[in-house]
OpenMM code with the backbone's topology and positions (N, CA, C; nanometers):
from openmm import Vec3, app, unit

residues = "UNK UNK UNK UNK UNK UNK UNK UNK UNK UNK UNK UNK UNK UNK UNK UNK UNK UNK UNK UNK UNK UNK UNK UNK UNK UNK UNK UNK UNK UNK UNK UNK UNK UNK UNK UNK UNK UNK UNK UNK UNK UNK UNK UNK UNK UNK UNK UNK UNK UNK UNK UNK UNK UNK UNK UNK UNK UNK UNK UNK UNK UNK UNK UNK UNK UNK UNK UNK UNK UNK UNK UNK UNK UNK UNK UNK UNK UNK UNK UNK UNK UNK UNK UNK UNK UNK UNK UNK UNK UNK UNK UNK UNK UNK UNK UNK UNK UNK".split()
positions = [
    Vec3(1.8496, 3.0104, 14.4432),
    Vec3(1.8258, 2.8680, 14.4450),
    Vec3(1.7930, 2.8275, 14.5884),
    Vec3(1.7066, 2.7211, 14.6326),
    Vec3(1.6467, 2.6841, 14.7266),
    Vec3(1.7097, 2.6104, 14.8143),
    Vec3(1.7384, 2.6155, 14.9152),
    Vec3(1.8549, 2.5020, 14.9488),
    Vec3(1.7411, 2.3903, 14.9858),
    Vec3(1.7827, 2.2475, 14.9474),
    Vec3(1.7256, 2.1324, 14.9593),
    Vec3(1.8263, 2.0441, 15.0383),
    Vec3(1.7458, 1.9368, 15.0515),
    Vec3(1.8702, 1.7849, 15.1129),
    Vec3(1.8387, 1.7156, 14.9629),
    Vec3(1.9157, 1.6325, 14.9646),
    Vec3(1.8791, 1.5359, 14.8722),
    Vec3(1.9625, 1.3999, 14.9306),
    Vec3(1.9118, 1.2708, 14.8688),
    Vec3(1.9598, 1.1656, 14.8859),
    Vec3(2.0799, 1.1411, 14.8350),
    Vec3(2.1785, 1.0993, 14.9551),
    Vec3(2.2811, 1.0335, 14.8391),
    Vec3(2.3194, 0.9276, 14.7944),
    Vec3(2.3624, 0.9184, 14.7131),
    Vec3(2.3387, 0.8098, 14.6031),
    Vec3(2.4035, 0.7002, 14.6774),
    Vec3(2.3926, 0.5577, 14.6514),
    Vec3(2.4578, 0.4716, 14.7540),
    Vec3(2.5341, 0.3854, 14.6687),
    Vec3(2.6323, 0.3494, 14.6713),
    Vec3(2.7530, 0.2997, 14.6628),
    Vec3(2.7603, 0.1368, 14.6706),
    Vec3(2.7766, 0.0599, 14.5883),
    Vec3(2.8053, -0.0914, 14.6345),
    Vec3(2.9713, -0.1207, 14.6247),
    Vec3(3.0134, -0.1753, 14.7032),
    Vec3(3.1697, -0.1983, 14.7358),
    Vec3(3.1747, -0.2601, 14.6374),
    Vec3(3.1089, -0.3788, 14.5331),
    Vec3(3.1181, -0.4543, 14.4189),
    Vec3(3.1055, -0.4146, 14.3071),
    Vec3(3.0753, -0.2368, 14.3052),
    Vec3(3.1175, -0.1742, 14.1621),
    Vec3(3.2104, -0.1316, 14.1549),
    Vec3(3.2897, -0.0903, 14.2833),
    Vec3(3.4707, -0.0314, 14.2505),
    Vec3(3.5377, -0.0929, 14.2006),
    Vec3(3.6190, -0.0500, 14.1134),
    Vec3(3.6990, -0.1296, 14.0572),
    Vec3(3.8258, -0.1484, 14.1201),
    Vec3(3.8957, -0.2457, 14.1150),
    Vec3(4.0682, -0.2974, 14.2205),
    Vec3(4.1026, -0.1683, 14.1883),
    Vec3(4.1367, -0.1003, 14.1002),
    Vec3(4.2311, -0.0203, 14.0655),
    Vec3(4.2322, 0.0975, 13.9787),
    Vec3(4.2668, 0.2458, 14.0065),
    Vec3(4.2138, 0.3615, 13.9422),
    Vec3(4.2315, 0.3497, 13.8114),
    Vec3(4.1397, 0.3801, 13.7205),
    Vec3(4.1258, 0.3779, 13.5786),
    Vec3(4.2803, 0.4833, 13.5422),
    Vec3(4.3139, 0.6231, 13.6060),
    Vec3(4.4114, 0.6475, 13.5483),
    Vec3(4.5033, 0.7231, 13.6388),
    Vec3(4.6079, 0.7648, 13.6421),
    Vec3(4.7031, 0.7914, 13.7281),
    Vec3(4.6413, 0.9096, 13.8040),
    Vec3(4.6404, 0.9168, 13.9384),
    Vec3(4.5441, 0.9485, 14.0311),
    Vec3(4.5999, 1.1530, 13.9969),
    Vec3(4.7259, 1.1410, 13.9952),
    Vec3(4.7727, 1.2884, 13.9371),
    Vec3(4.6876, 1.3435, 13.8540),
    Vec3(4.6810, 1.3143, 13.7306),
    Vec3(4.5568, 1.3520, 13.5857),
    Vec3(4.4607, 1.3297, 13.6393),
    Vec3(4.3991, 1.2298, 13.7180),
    Vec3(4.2534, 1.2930, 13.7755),
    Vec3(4.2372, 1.4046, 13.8296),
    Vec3(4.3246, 1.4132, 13.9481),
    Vec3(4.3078, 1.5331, 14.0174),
    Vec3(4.3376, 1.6527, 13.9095),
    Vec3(4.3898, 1.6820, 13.8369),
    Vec3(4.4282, 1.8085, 13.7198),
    Vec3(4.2867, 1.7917, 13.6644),
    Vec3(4.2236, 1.6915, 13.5930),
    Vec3(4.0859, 1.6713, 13.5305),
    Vec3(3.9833, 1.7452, 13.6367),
    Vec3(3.9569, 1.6950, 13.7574),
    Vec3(3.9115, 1.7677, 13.8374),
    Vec3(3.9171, 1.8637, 13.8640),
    Vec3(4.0334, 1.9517, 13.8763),
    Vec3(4.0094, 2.0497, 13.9202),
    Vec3(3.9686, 2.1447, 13.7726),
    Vec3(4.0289, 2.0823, 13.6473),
    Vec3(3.9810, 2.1424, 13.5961),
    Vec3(3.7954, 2.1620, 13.5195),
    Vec3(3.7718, 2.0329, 13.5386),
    Vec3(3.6185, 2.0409, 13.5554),
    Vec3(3.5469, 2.1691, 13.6478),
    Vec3(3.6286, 2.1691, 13.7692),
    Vec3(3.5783, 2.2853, 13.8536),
    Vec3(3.5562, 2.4036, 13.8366),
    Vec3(3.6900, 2.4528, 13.7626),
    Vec3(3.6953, 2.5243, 13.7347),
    Vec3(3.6208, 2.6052, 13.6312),
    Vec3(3.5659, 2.4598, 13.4972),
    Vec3(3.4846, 2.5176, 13.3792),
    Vec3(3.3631, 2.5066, 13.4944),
    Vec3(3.2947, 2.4216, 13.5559),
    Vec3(3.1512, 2.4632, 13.6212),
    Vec3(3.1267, 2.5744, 13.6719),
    Vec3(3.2437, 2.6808, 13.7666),
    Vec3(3.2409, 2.7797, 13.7902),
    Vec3(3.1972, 2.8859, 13.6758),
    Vec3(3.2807, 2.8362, 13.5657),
    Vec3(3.2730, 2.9706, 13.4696),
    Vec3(3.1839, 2.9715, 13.3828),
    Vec3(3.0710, 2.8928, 13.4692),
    Vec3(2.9192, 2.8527, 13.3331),
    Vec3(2.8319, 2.9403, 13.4725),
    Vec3(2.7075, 3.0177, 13.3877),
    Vec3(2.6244, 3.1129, 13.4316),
    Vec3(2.5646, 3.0020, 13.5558),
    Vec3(2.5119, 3.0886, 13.6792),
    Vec3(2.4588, 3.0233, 13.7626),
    Vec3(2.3226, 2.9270, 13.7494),
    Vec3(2.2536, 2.9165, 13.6646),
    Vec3(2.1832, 2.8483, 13.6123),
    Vec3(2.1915, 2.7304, 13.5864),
    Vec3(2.2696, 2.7192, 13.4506),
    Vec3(2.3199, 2.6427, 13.3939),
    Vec3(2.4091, 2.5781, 13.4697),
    Vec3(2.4518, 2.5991, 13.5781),
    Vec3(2.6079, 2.5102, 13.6746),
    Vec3(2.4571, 2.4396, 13.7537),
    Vec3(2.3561, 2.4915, 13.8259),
    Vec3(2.2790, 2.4714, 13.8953),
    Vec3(2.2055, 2.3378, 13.8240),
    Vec3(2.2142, 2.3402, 13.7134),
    Vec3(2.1053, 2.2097, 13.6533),
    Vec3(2.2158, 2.1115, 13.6195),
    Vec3(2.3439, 2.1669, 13.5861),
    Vec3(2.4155, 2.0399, 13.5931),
    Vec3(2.4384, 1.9802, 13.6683),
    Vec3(2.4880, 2.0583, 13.7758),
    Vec3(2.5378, 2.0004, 13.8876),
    Vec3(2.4559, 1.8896, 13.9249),
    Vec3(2.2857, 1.9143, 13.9468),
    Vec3(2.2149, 1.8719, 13.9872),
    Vec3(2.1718, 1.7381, 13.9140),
    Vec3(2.1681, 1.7355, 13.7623),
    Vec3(2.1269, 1.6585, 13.6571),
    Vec3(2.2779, 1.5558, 13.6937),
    Vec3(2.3882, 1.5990, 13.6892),
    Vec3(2.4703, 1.4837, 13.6853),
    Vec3(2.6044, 1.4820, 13.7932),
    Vec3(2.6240, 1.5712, 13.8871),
    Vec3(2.6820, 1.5342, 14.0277),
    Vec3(2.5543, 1.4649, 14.1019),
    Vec3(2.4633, 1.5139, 14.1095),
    Vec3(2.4118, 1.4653, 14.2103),
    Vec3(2.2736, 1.3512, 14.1512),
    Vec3(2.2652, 1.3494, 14.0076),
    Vec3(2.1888, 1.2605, 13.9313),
    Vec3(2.0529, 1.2200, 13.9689),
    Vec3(1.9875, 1.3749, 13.9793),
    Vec3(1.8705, 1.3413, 13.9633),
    Vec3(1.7655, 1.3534, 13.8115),
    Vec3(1.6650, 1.3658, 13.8168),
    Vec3(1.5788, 1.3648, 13.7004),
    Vec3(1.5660, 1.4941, 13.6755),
    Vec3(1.5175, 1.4719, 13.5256),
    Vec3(1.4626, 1.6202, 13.5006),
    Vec3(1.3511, 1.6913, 13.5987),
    Vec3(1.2787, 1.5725, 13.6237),
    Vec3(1.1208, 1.6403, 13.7069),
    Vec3(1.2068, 1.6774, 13.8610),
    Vec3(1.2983, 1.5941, 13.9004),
    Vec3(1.3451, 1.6187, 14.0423),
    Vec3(1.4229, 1.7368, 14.0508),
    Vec3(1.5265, 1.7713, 13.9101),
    Vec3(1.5875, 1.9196, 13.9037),
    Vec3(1.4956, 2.0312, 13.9294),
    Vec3(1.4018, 2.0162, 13.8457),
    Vec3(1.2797, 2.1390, 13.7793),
    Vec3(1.2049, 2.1294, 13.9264),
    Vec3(1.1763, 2.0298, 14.0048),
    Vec3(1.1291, 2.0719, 14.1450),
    Vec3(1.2110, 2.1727, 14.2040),
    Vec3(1.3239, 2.1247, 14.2327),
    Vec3(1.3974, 2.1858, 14.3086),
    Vec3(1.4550, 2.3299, 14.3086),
    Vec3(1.4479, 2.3334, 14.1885),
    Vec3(1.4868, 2.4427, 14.2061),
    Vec3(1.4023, 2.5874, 14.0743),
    Vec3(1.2474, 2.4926, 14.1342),
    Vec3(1.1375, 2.6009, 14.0686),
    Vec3(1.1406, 2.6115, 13.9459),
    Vec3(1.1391, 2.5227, 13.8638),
    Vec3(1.1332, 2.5431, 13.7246),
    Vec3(1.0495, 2.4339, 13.6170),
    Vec3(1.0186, 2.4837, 13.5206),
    Vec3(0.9522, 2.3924, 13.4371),
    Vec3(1.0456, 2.2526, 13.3849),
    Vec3(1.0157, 2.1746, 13.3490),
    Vec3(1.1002, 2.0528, 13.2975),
    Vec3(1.1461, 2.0700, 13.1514),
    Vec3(1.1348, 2.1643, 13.0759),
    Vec3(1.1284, 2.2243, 12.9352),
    Vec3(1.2859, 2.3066, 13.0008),
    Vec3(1.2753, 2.3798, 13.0721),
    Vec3(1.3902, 2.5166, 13.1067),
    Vec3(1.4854, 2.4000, 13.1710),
    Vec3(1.4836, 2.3478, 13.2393),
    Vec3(1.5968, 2.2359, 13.3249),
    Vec3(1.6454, 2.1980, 13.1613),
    Vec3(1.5776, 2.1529, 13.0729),
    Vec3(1.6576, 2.0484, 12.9438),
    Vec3(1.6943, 2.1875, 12.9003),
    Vec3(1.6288, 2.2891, 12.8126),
    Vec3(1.7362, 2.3945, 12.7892),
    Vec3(1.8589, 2.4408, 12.8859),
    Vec3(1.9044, 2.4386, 12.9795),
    Vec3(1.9406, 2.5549, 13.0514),
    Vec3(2.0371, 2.4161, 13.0712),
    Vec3(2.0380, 2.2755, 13.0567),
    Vec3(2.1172, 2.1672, 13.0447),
    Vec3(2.2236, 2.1679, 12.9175),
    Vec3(2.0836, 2.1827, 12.8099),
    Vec3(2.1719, 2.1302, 12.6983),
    Vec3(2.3030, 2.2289, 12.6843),
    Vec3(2.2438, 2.4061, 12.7197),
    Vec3(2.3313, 2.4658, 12.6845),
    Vec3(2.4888, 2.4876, 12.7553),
    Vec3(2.4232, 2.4327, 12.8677),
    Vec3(2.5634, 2.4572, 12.9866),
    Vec3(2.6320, 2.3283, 12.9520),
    Vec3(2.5882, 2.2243, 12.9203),
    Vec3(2.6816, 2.1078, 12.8354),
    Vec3(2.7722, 2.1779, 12.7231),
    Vec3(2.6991, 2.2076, 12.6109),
    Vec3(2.7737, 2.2975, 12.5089),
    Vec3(2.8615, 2.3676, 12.5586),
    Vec3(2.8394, 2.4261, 12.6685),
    Vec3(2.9558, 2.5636, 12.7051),
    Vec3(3.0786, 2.5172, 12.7992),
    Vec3(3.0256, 2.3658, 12.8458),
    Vec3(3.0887, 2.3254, 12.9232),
    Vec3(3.1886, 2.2443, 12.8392),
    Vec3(3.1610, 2.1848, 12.7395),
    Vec3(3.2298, 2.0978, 12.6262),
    Vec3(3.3766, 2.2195, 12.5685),
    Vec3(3.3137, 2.3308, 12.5473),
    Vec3(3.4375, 2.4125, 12.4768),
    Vec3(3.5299, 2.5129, 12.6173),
    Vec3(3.4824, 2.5029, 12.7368),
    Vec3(3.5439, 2.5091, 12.8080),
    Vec3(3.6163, 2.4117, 12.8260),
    Vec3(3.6034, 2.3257, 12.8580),
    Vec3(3.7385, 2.1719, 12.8309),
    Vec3(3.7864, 2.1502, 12.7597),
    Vec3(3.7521, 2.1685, 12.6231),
    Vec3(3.8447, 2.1663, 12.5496),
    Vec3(3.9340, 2.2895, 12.4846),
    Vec3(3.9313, 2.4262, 12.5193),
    Vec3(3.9903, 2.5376, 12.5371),
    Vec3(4.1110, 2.4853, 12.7015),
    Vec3(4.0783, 2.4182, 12.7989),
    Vec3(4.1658, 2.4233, 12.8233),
    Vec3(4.2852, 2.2667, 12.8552),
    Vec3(4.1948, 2.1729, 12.7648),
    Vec3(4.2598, 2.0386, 12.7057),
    Vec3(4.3827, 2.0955, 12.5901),
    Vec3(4.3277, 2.2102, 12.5091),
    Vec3(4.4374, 2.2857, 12.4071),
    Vec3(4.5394, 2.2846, 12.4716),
    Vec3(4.4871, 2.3993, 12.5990),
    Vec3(4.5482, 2.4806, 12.6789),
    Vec3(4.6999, 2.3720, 12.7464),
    Vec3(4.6633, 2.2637, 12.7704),
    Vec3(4.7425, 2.1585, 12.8594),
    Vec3(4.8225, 2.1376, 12.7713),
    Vec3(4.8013, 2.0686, 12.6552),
    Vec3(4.8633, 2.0285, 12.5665),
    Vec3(4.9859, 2.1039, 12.5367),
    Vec3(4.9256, 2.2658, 12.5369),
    Vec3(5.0604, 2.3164, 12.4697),
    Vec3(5.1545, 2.3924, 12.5542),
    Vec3(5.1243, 2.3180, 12.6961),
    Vec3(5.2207, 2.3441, 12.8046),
    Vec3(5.3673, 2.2402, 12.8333),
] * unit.nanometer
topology = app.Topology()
chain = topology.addChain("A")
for resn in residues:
    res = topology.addResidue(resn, chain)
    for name in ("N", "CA", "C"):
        topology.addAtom(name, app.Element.getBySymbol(name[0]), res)
């Protein structure tokens, strides 16, 4: 993968909300466990997510970046969603029955 800059996204102080949606503990556990499923999705597929929705660009701006058709960015999306969905919830089970 190519290393690029990209823009970052900008922030208005008037969309935060007063107060964290949920106890800042379970975020951080949510997080890390998000991390953890992005890690364990093929380098590809972490590469178009990441890109498609950490860093929220377009399909045409993914598929620039990192050399690919705009057809392979939506496959190589949809599927790392799918894999990413039963990774969370394999380990949403997982929490539960701790």
């Amino acid at each position: 993968m190519n290393r690029a800059t990209f823009p970052a996204a900008a922030v208005q102080l008037g969309d935060l909300p007063d107060r964290p949606a949920a106890e800042p503990a379970s975020g951080l556990e949510d997080r890390d466990e998000l991390l953890t499923a992005l890690r364990a999705l093929p380098k590809g597929q972490r590469a178009v997510i990441v890109l498609r929705y950490l860093r929220d660009l377009s399909v045409e701006q993914t598929a620039e970046a990192l050399g690919r058709s705009a057809g392979n960015v939506k496959s190589q999306c949809s599927r790392g969603l799918a894999t990413l969905r039963e990774l969370m919830e394999a380990v949403s089970a997982e929490r539960k029955r701790s």
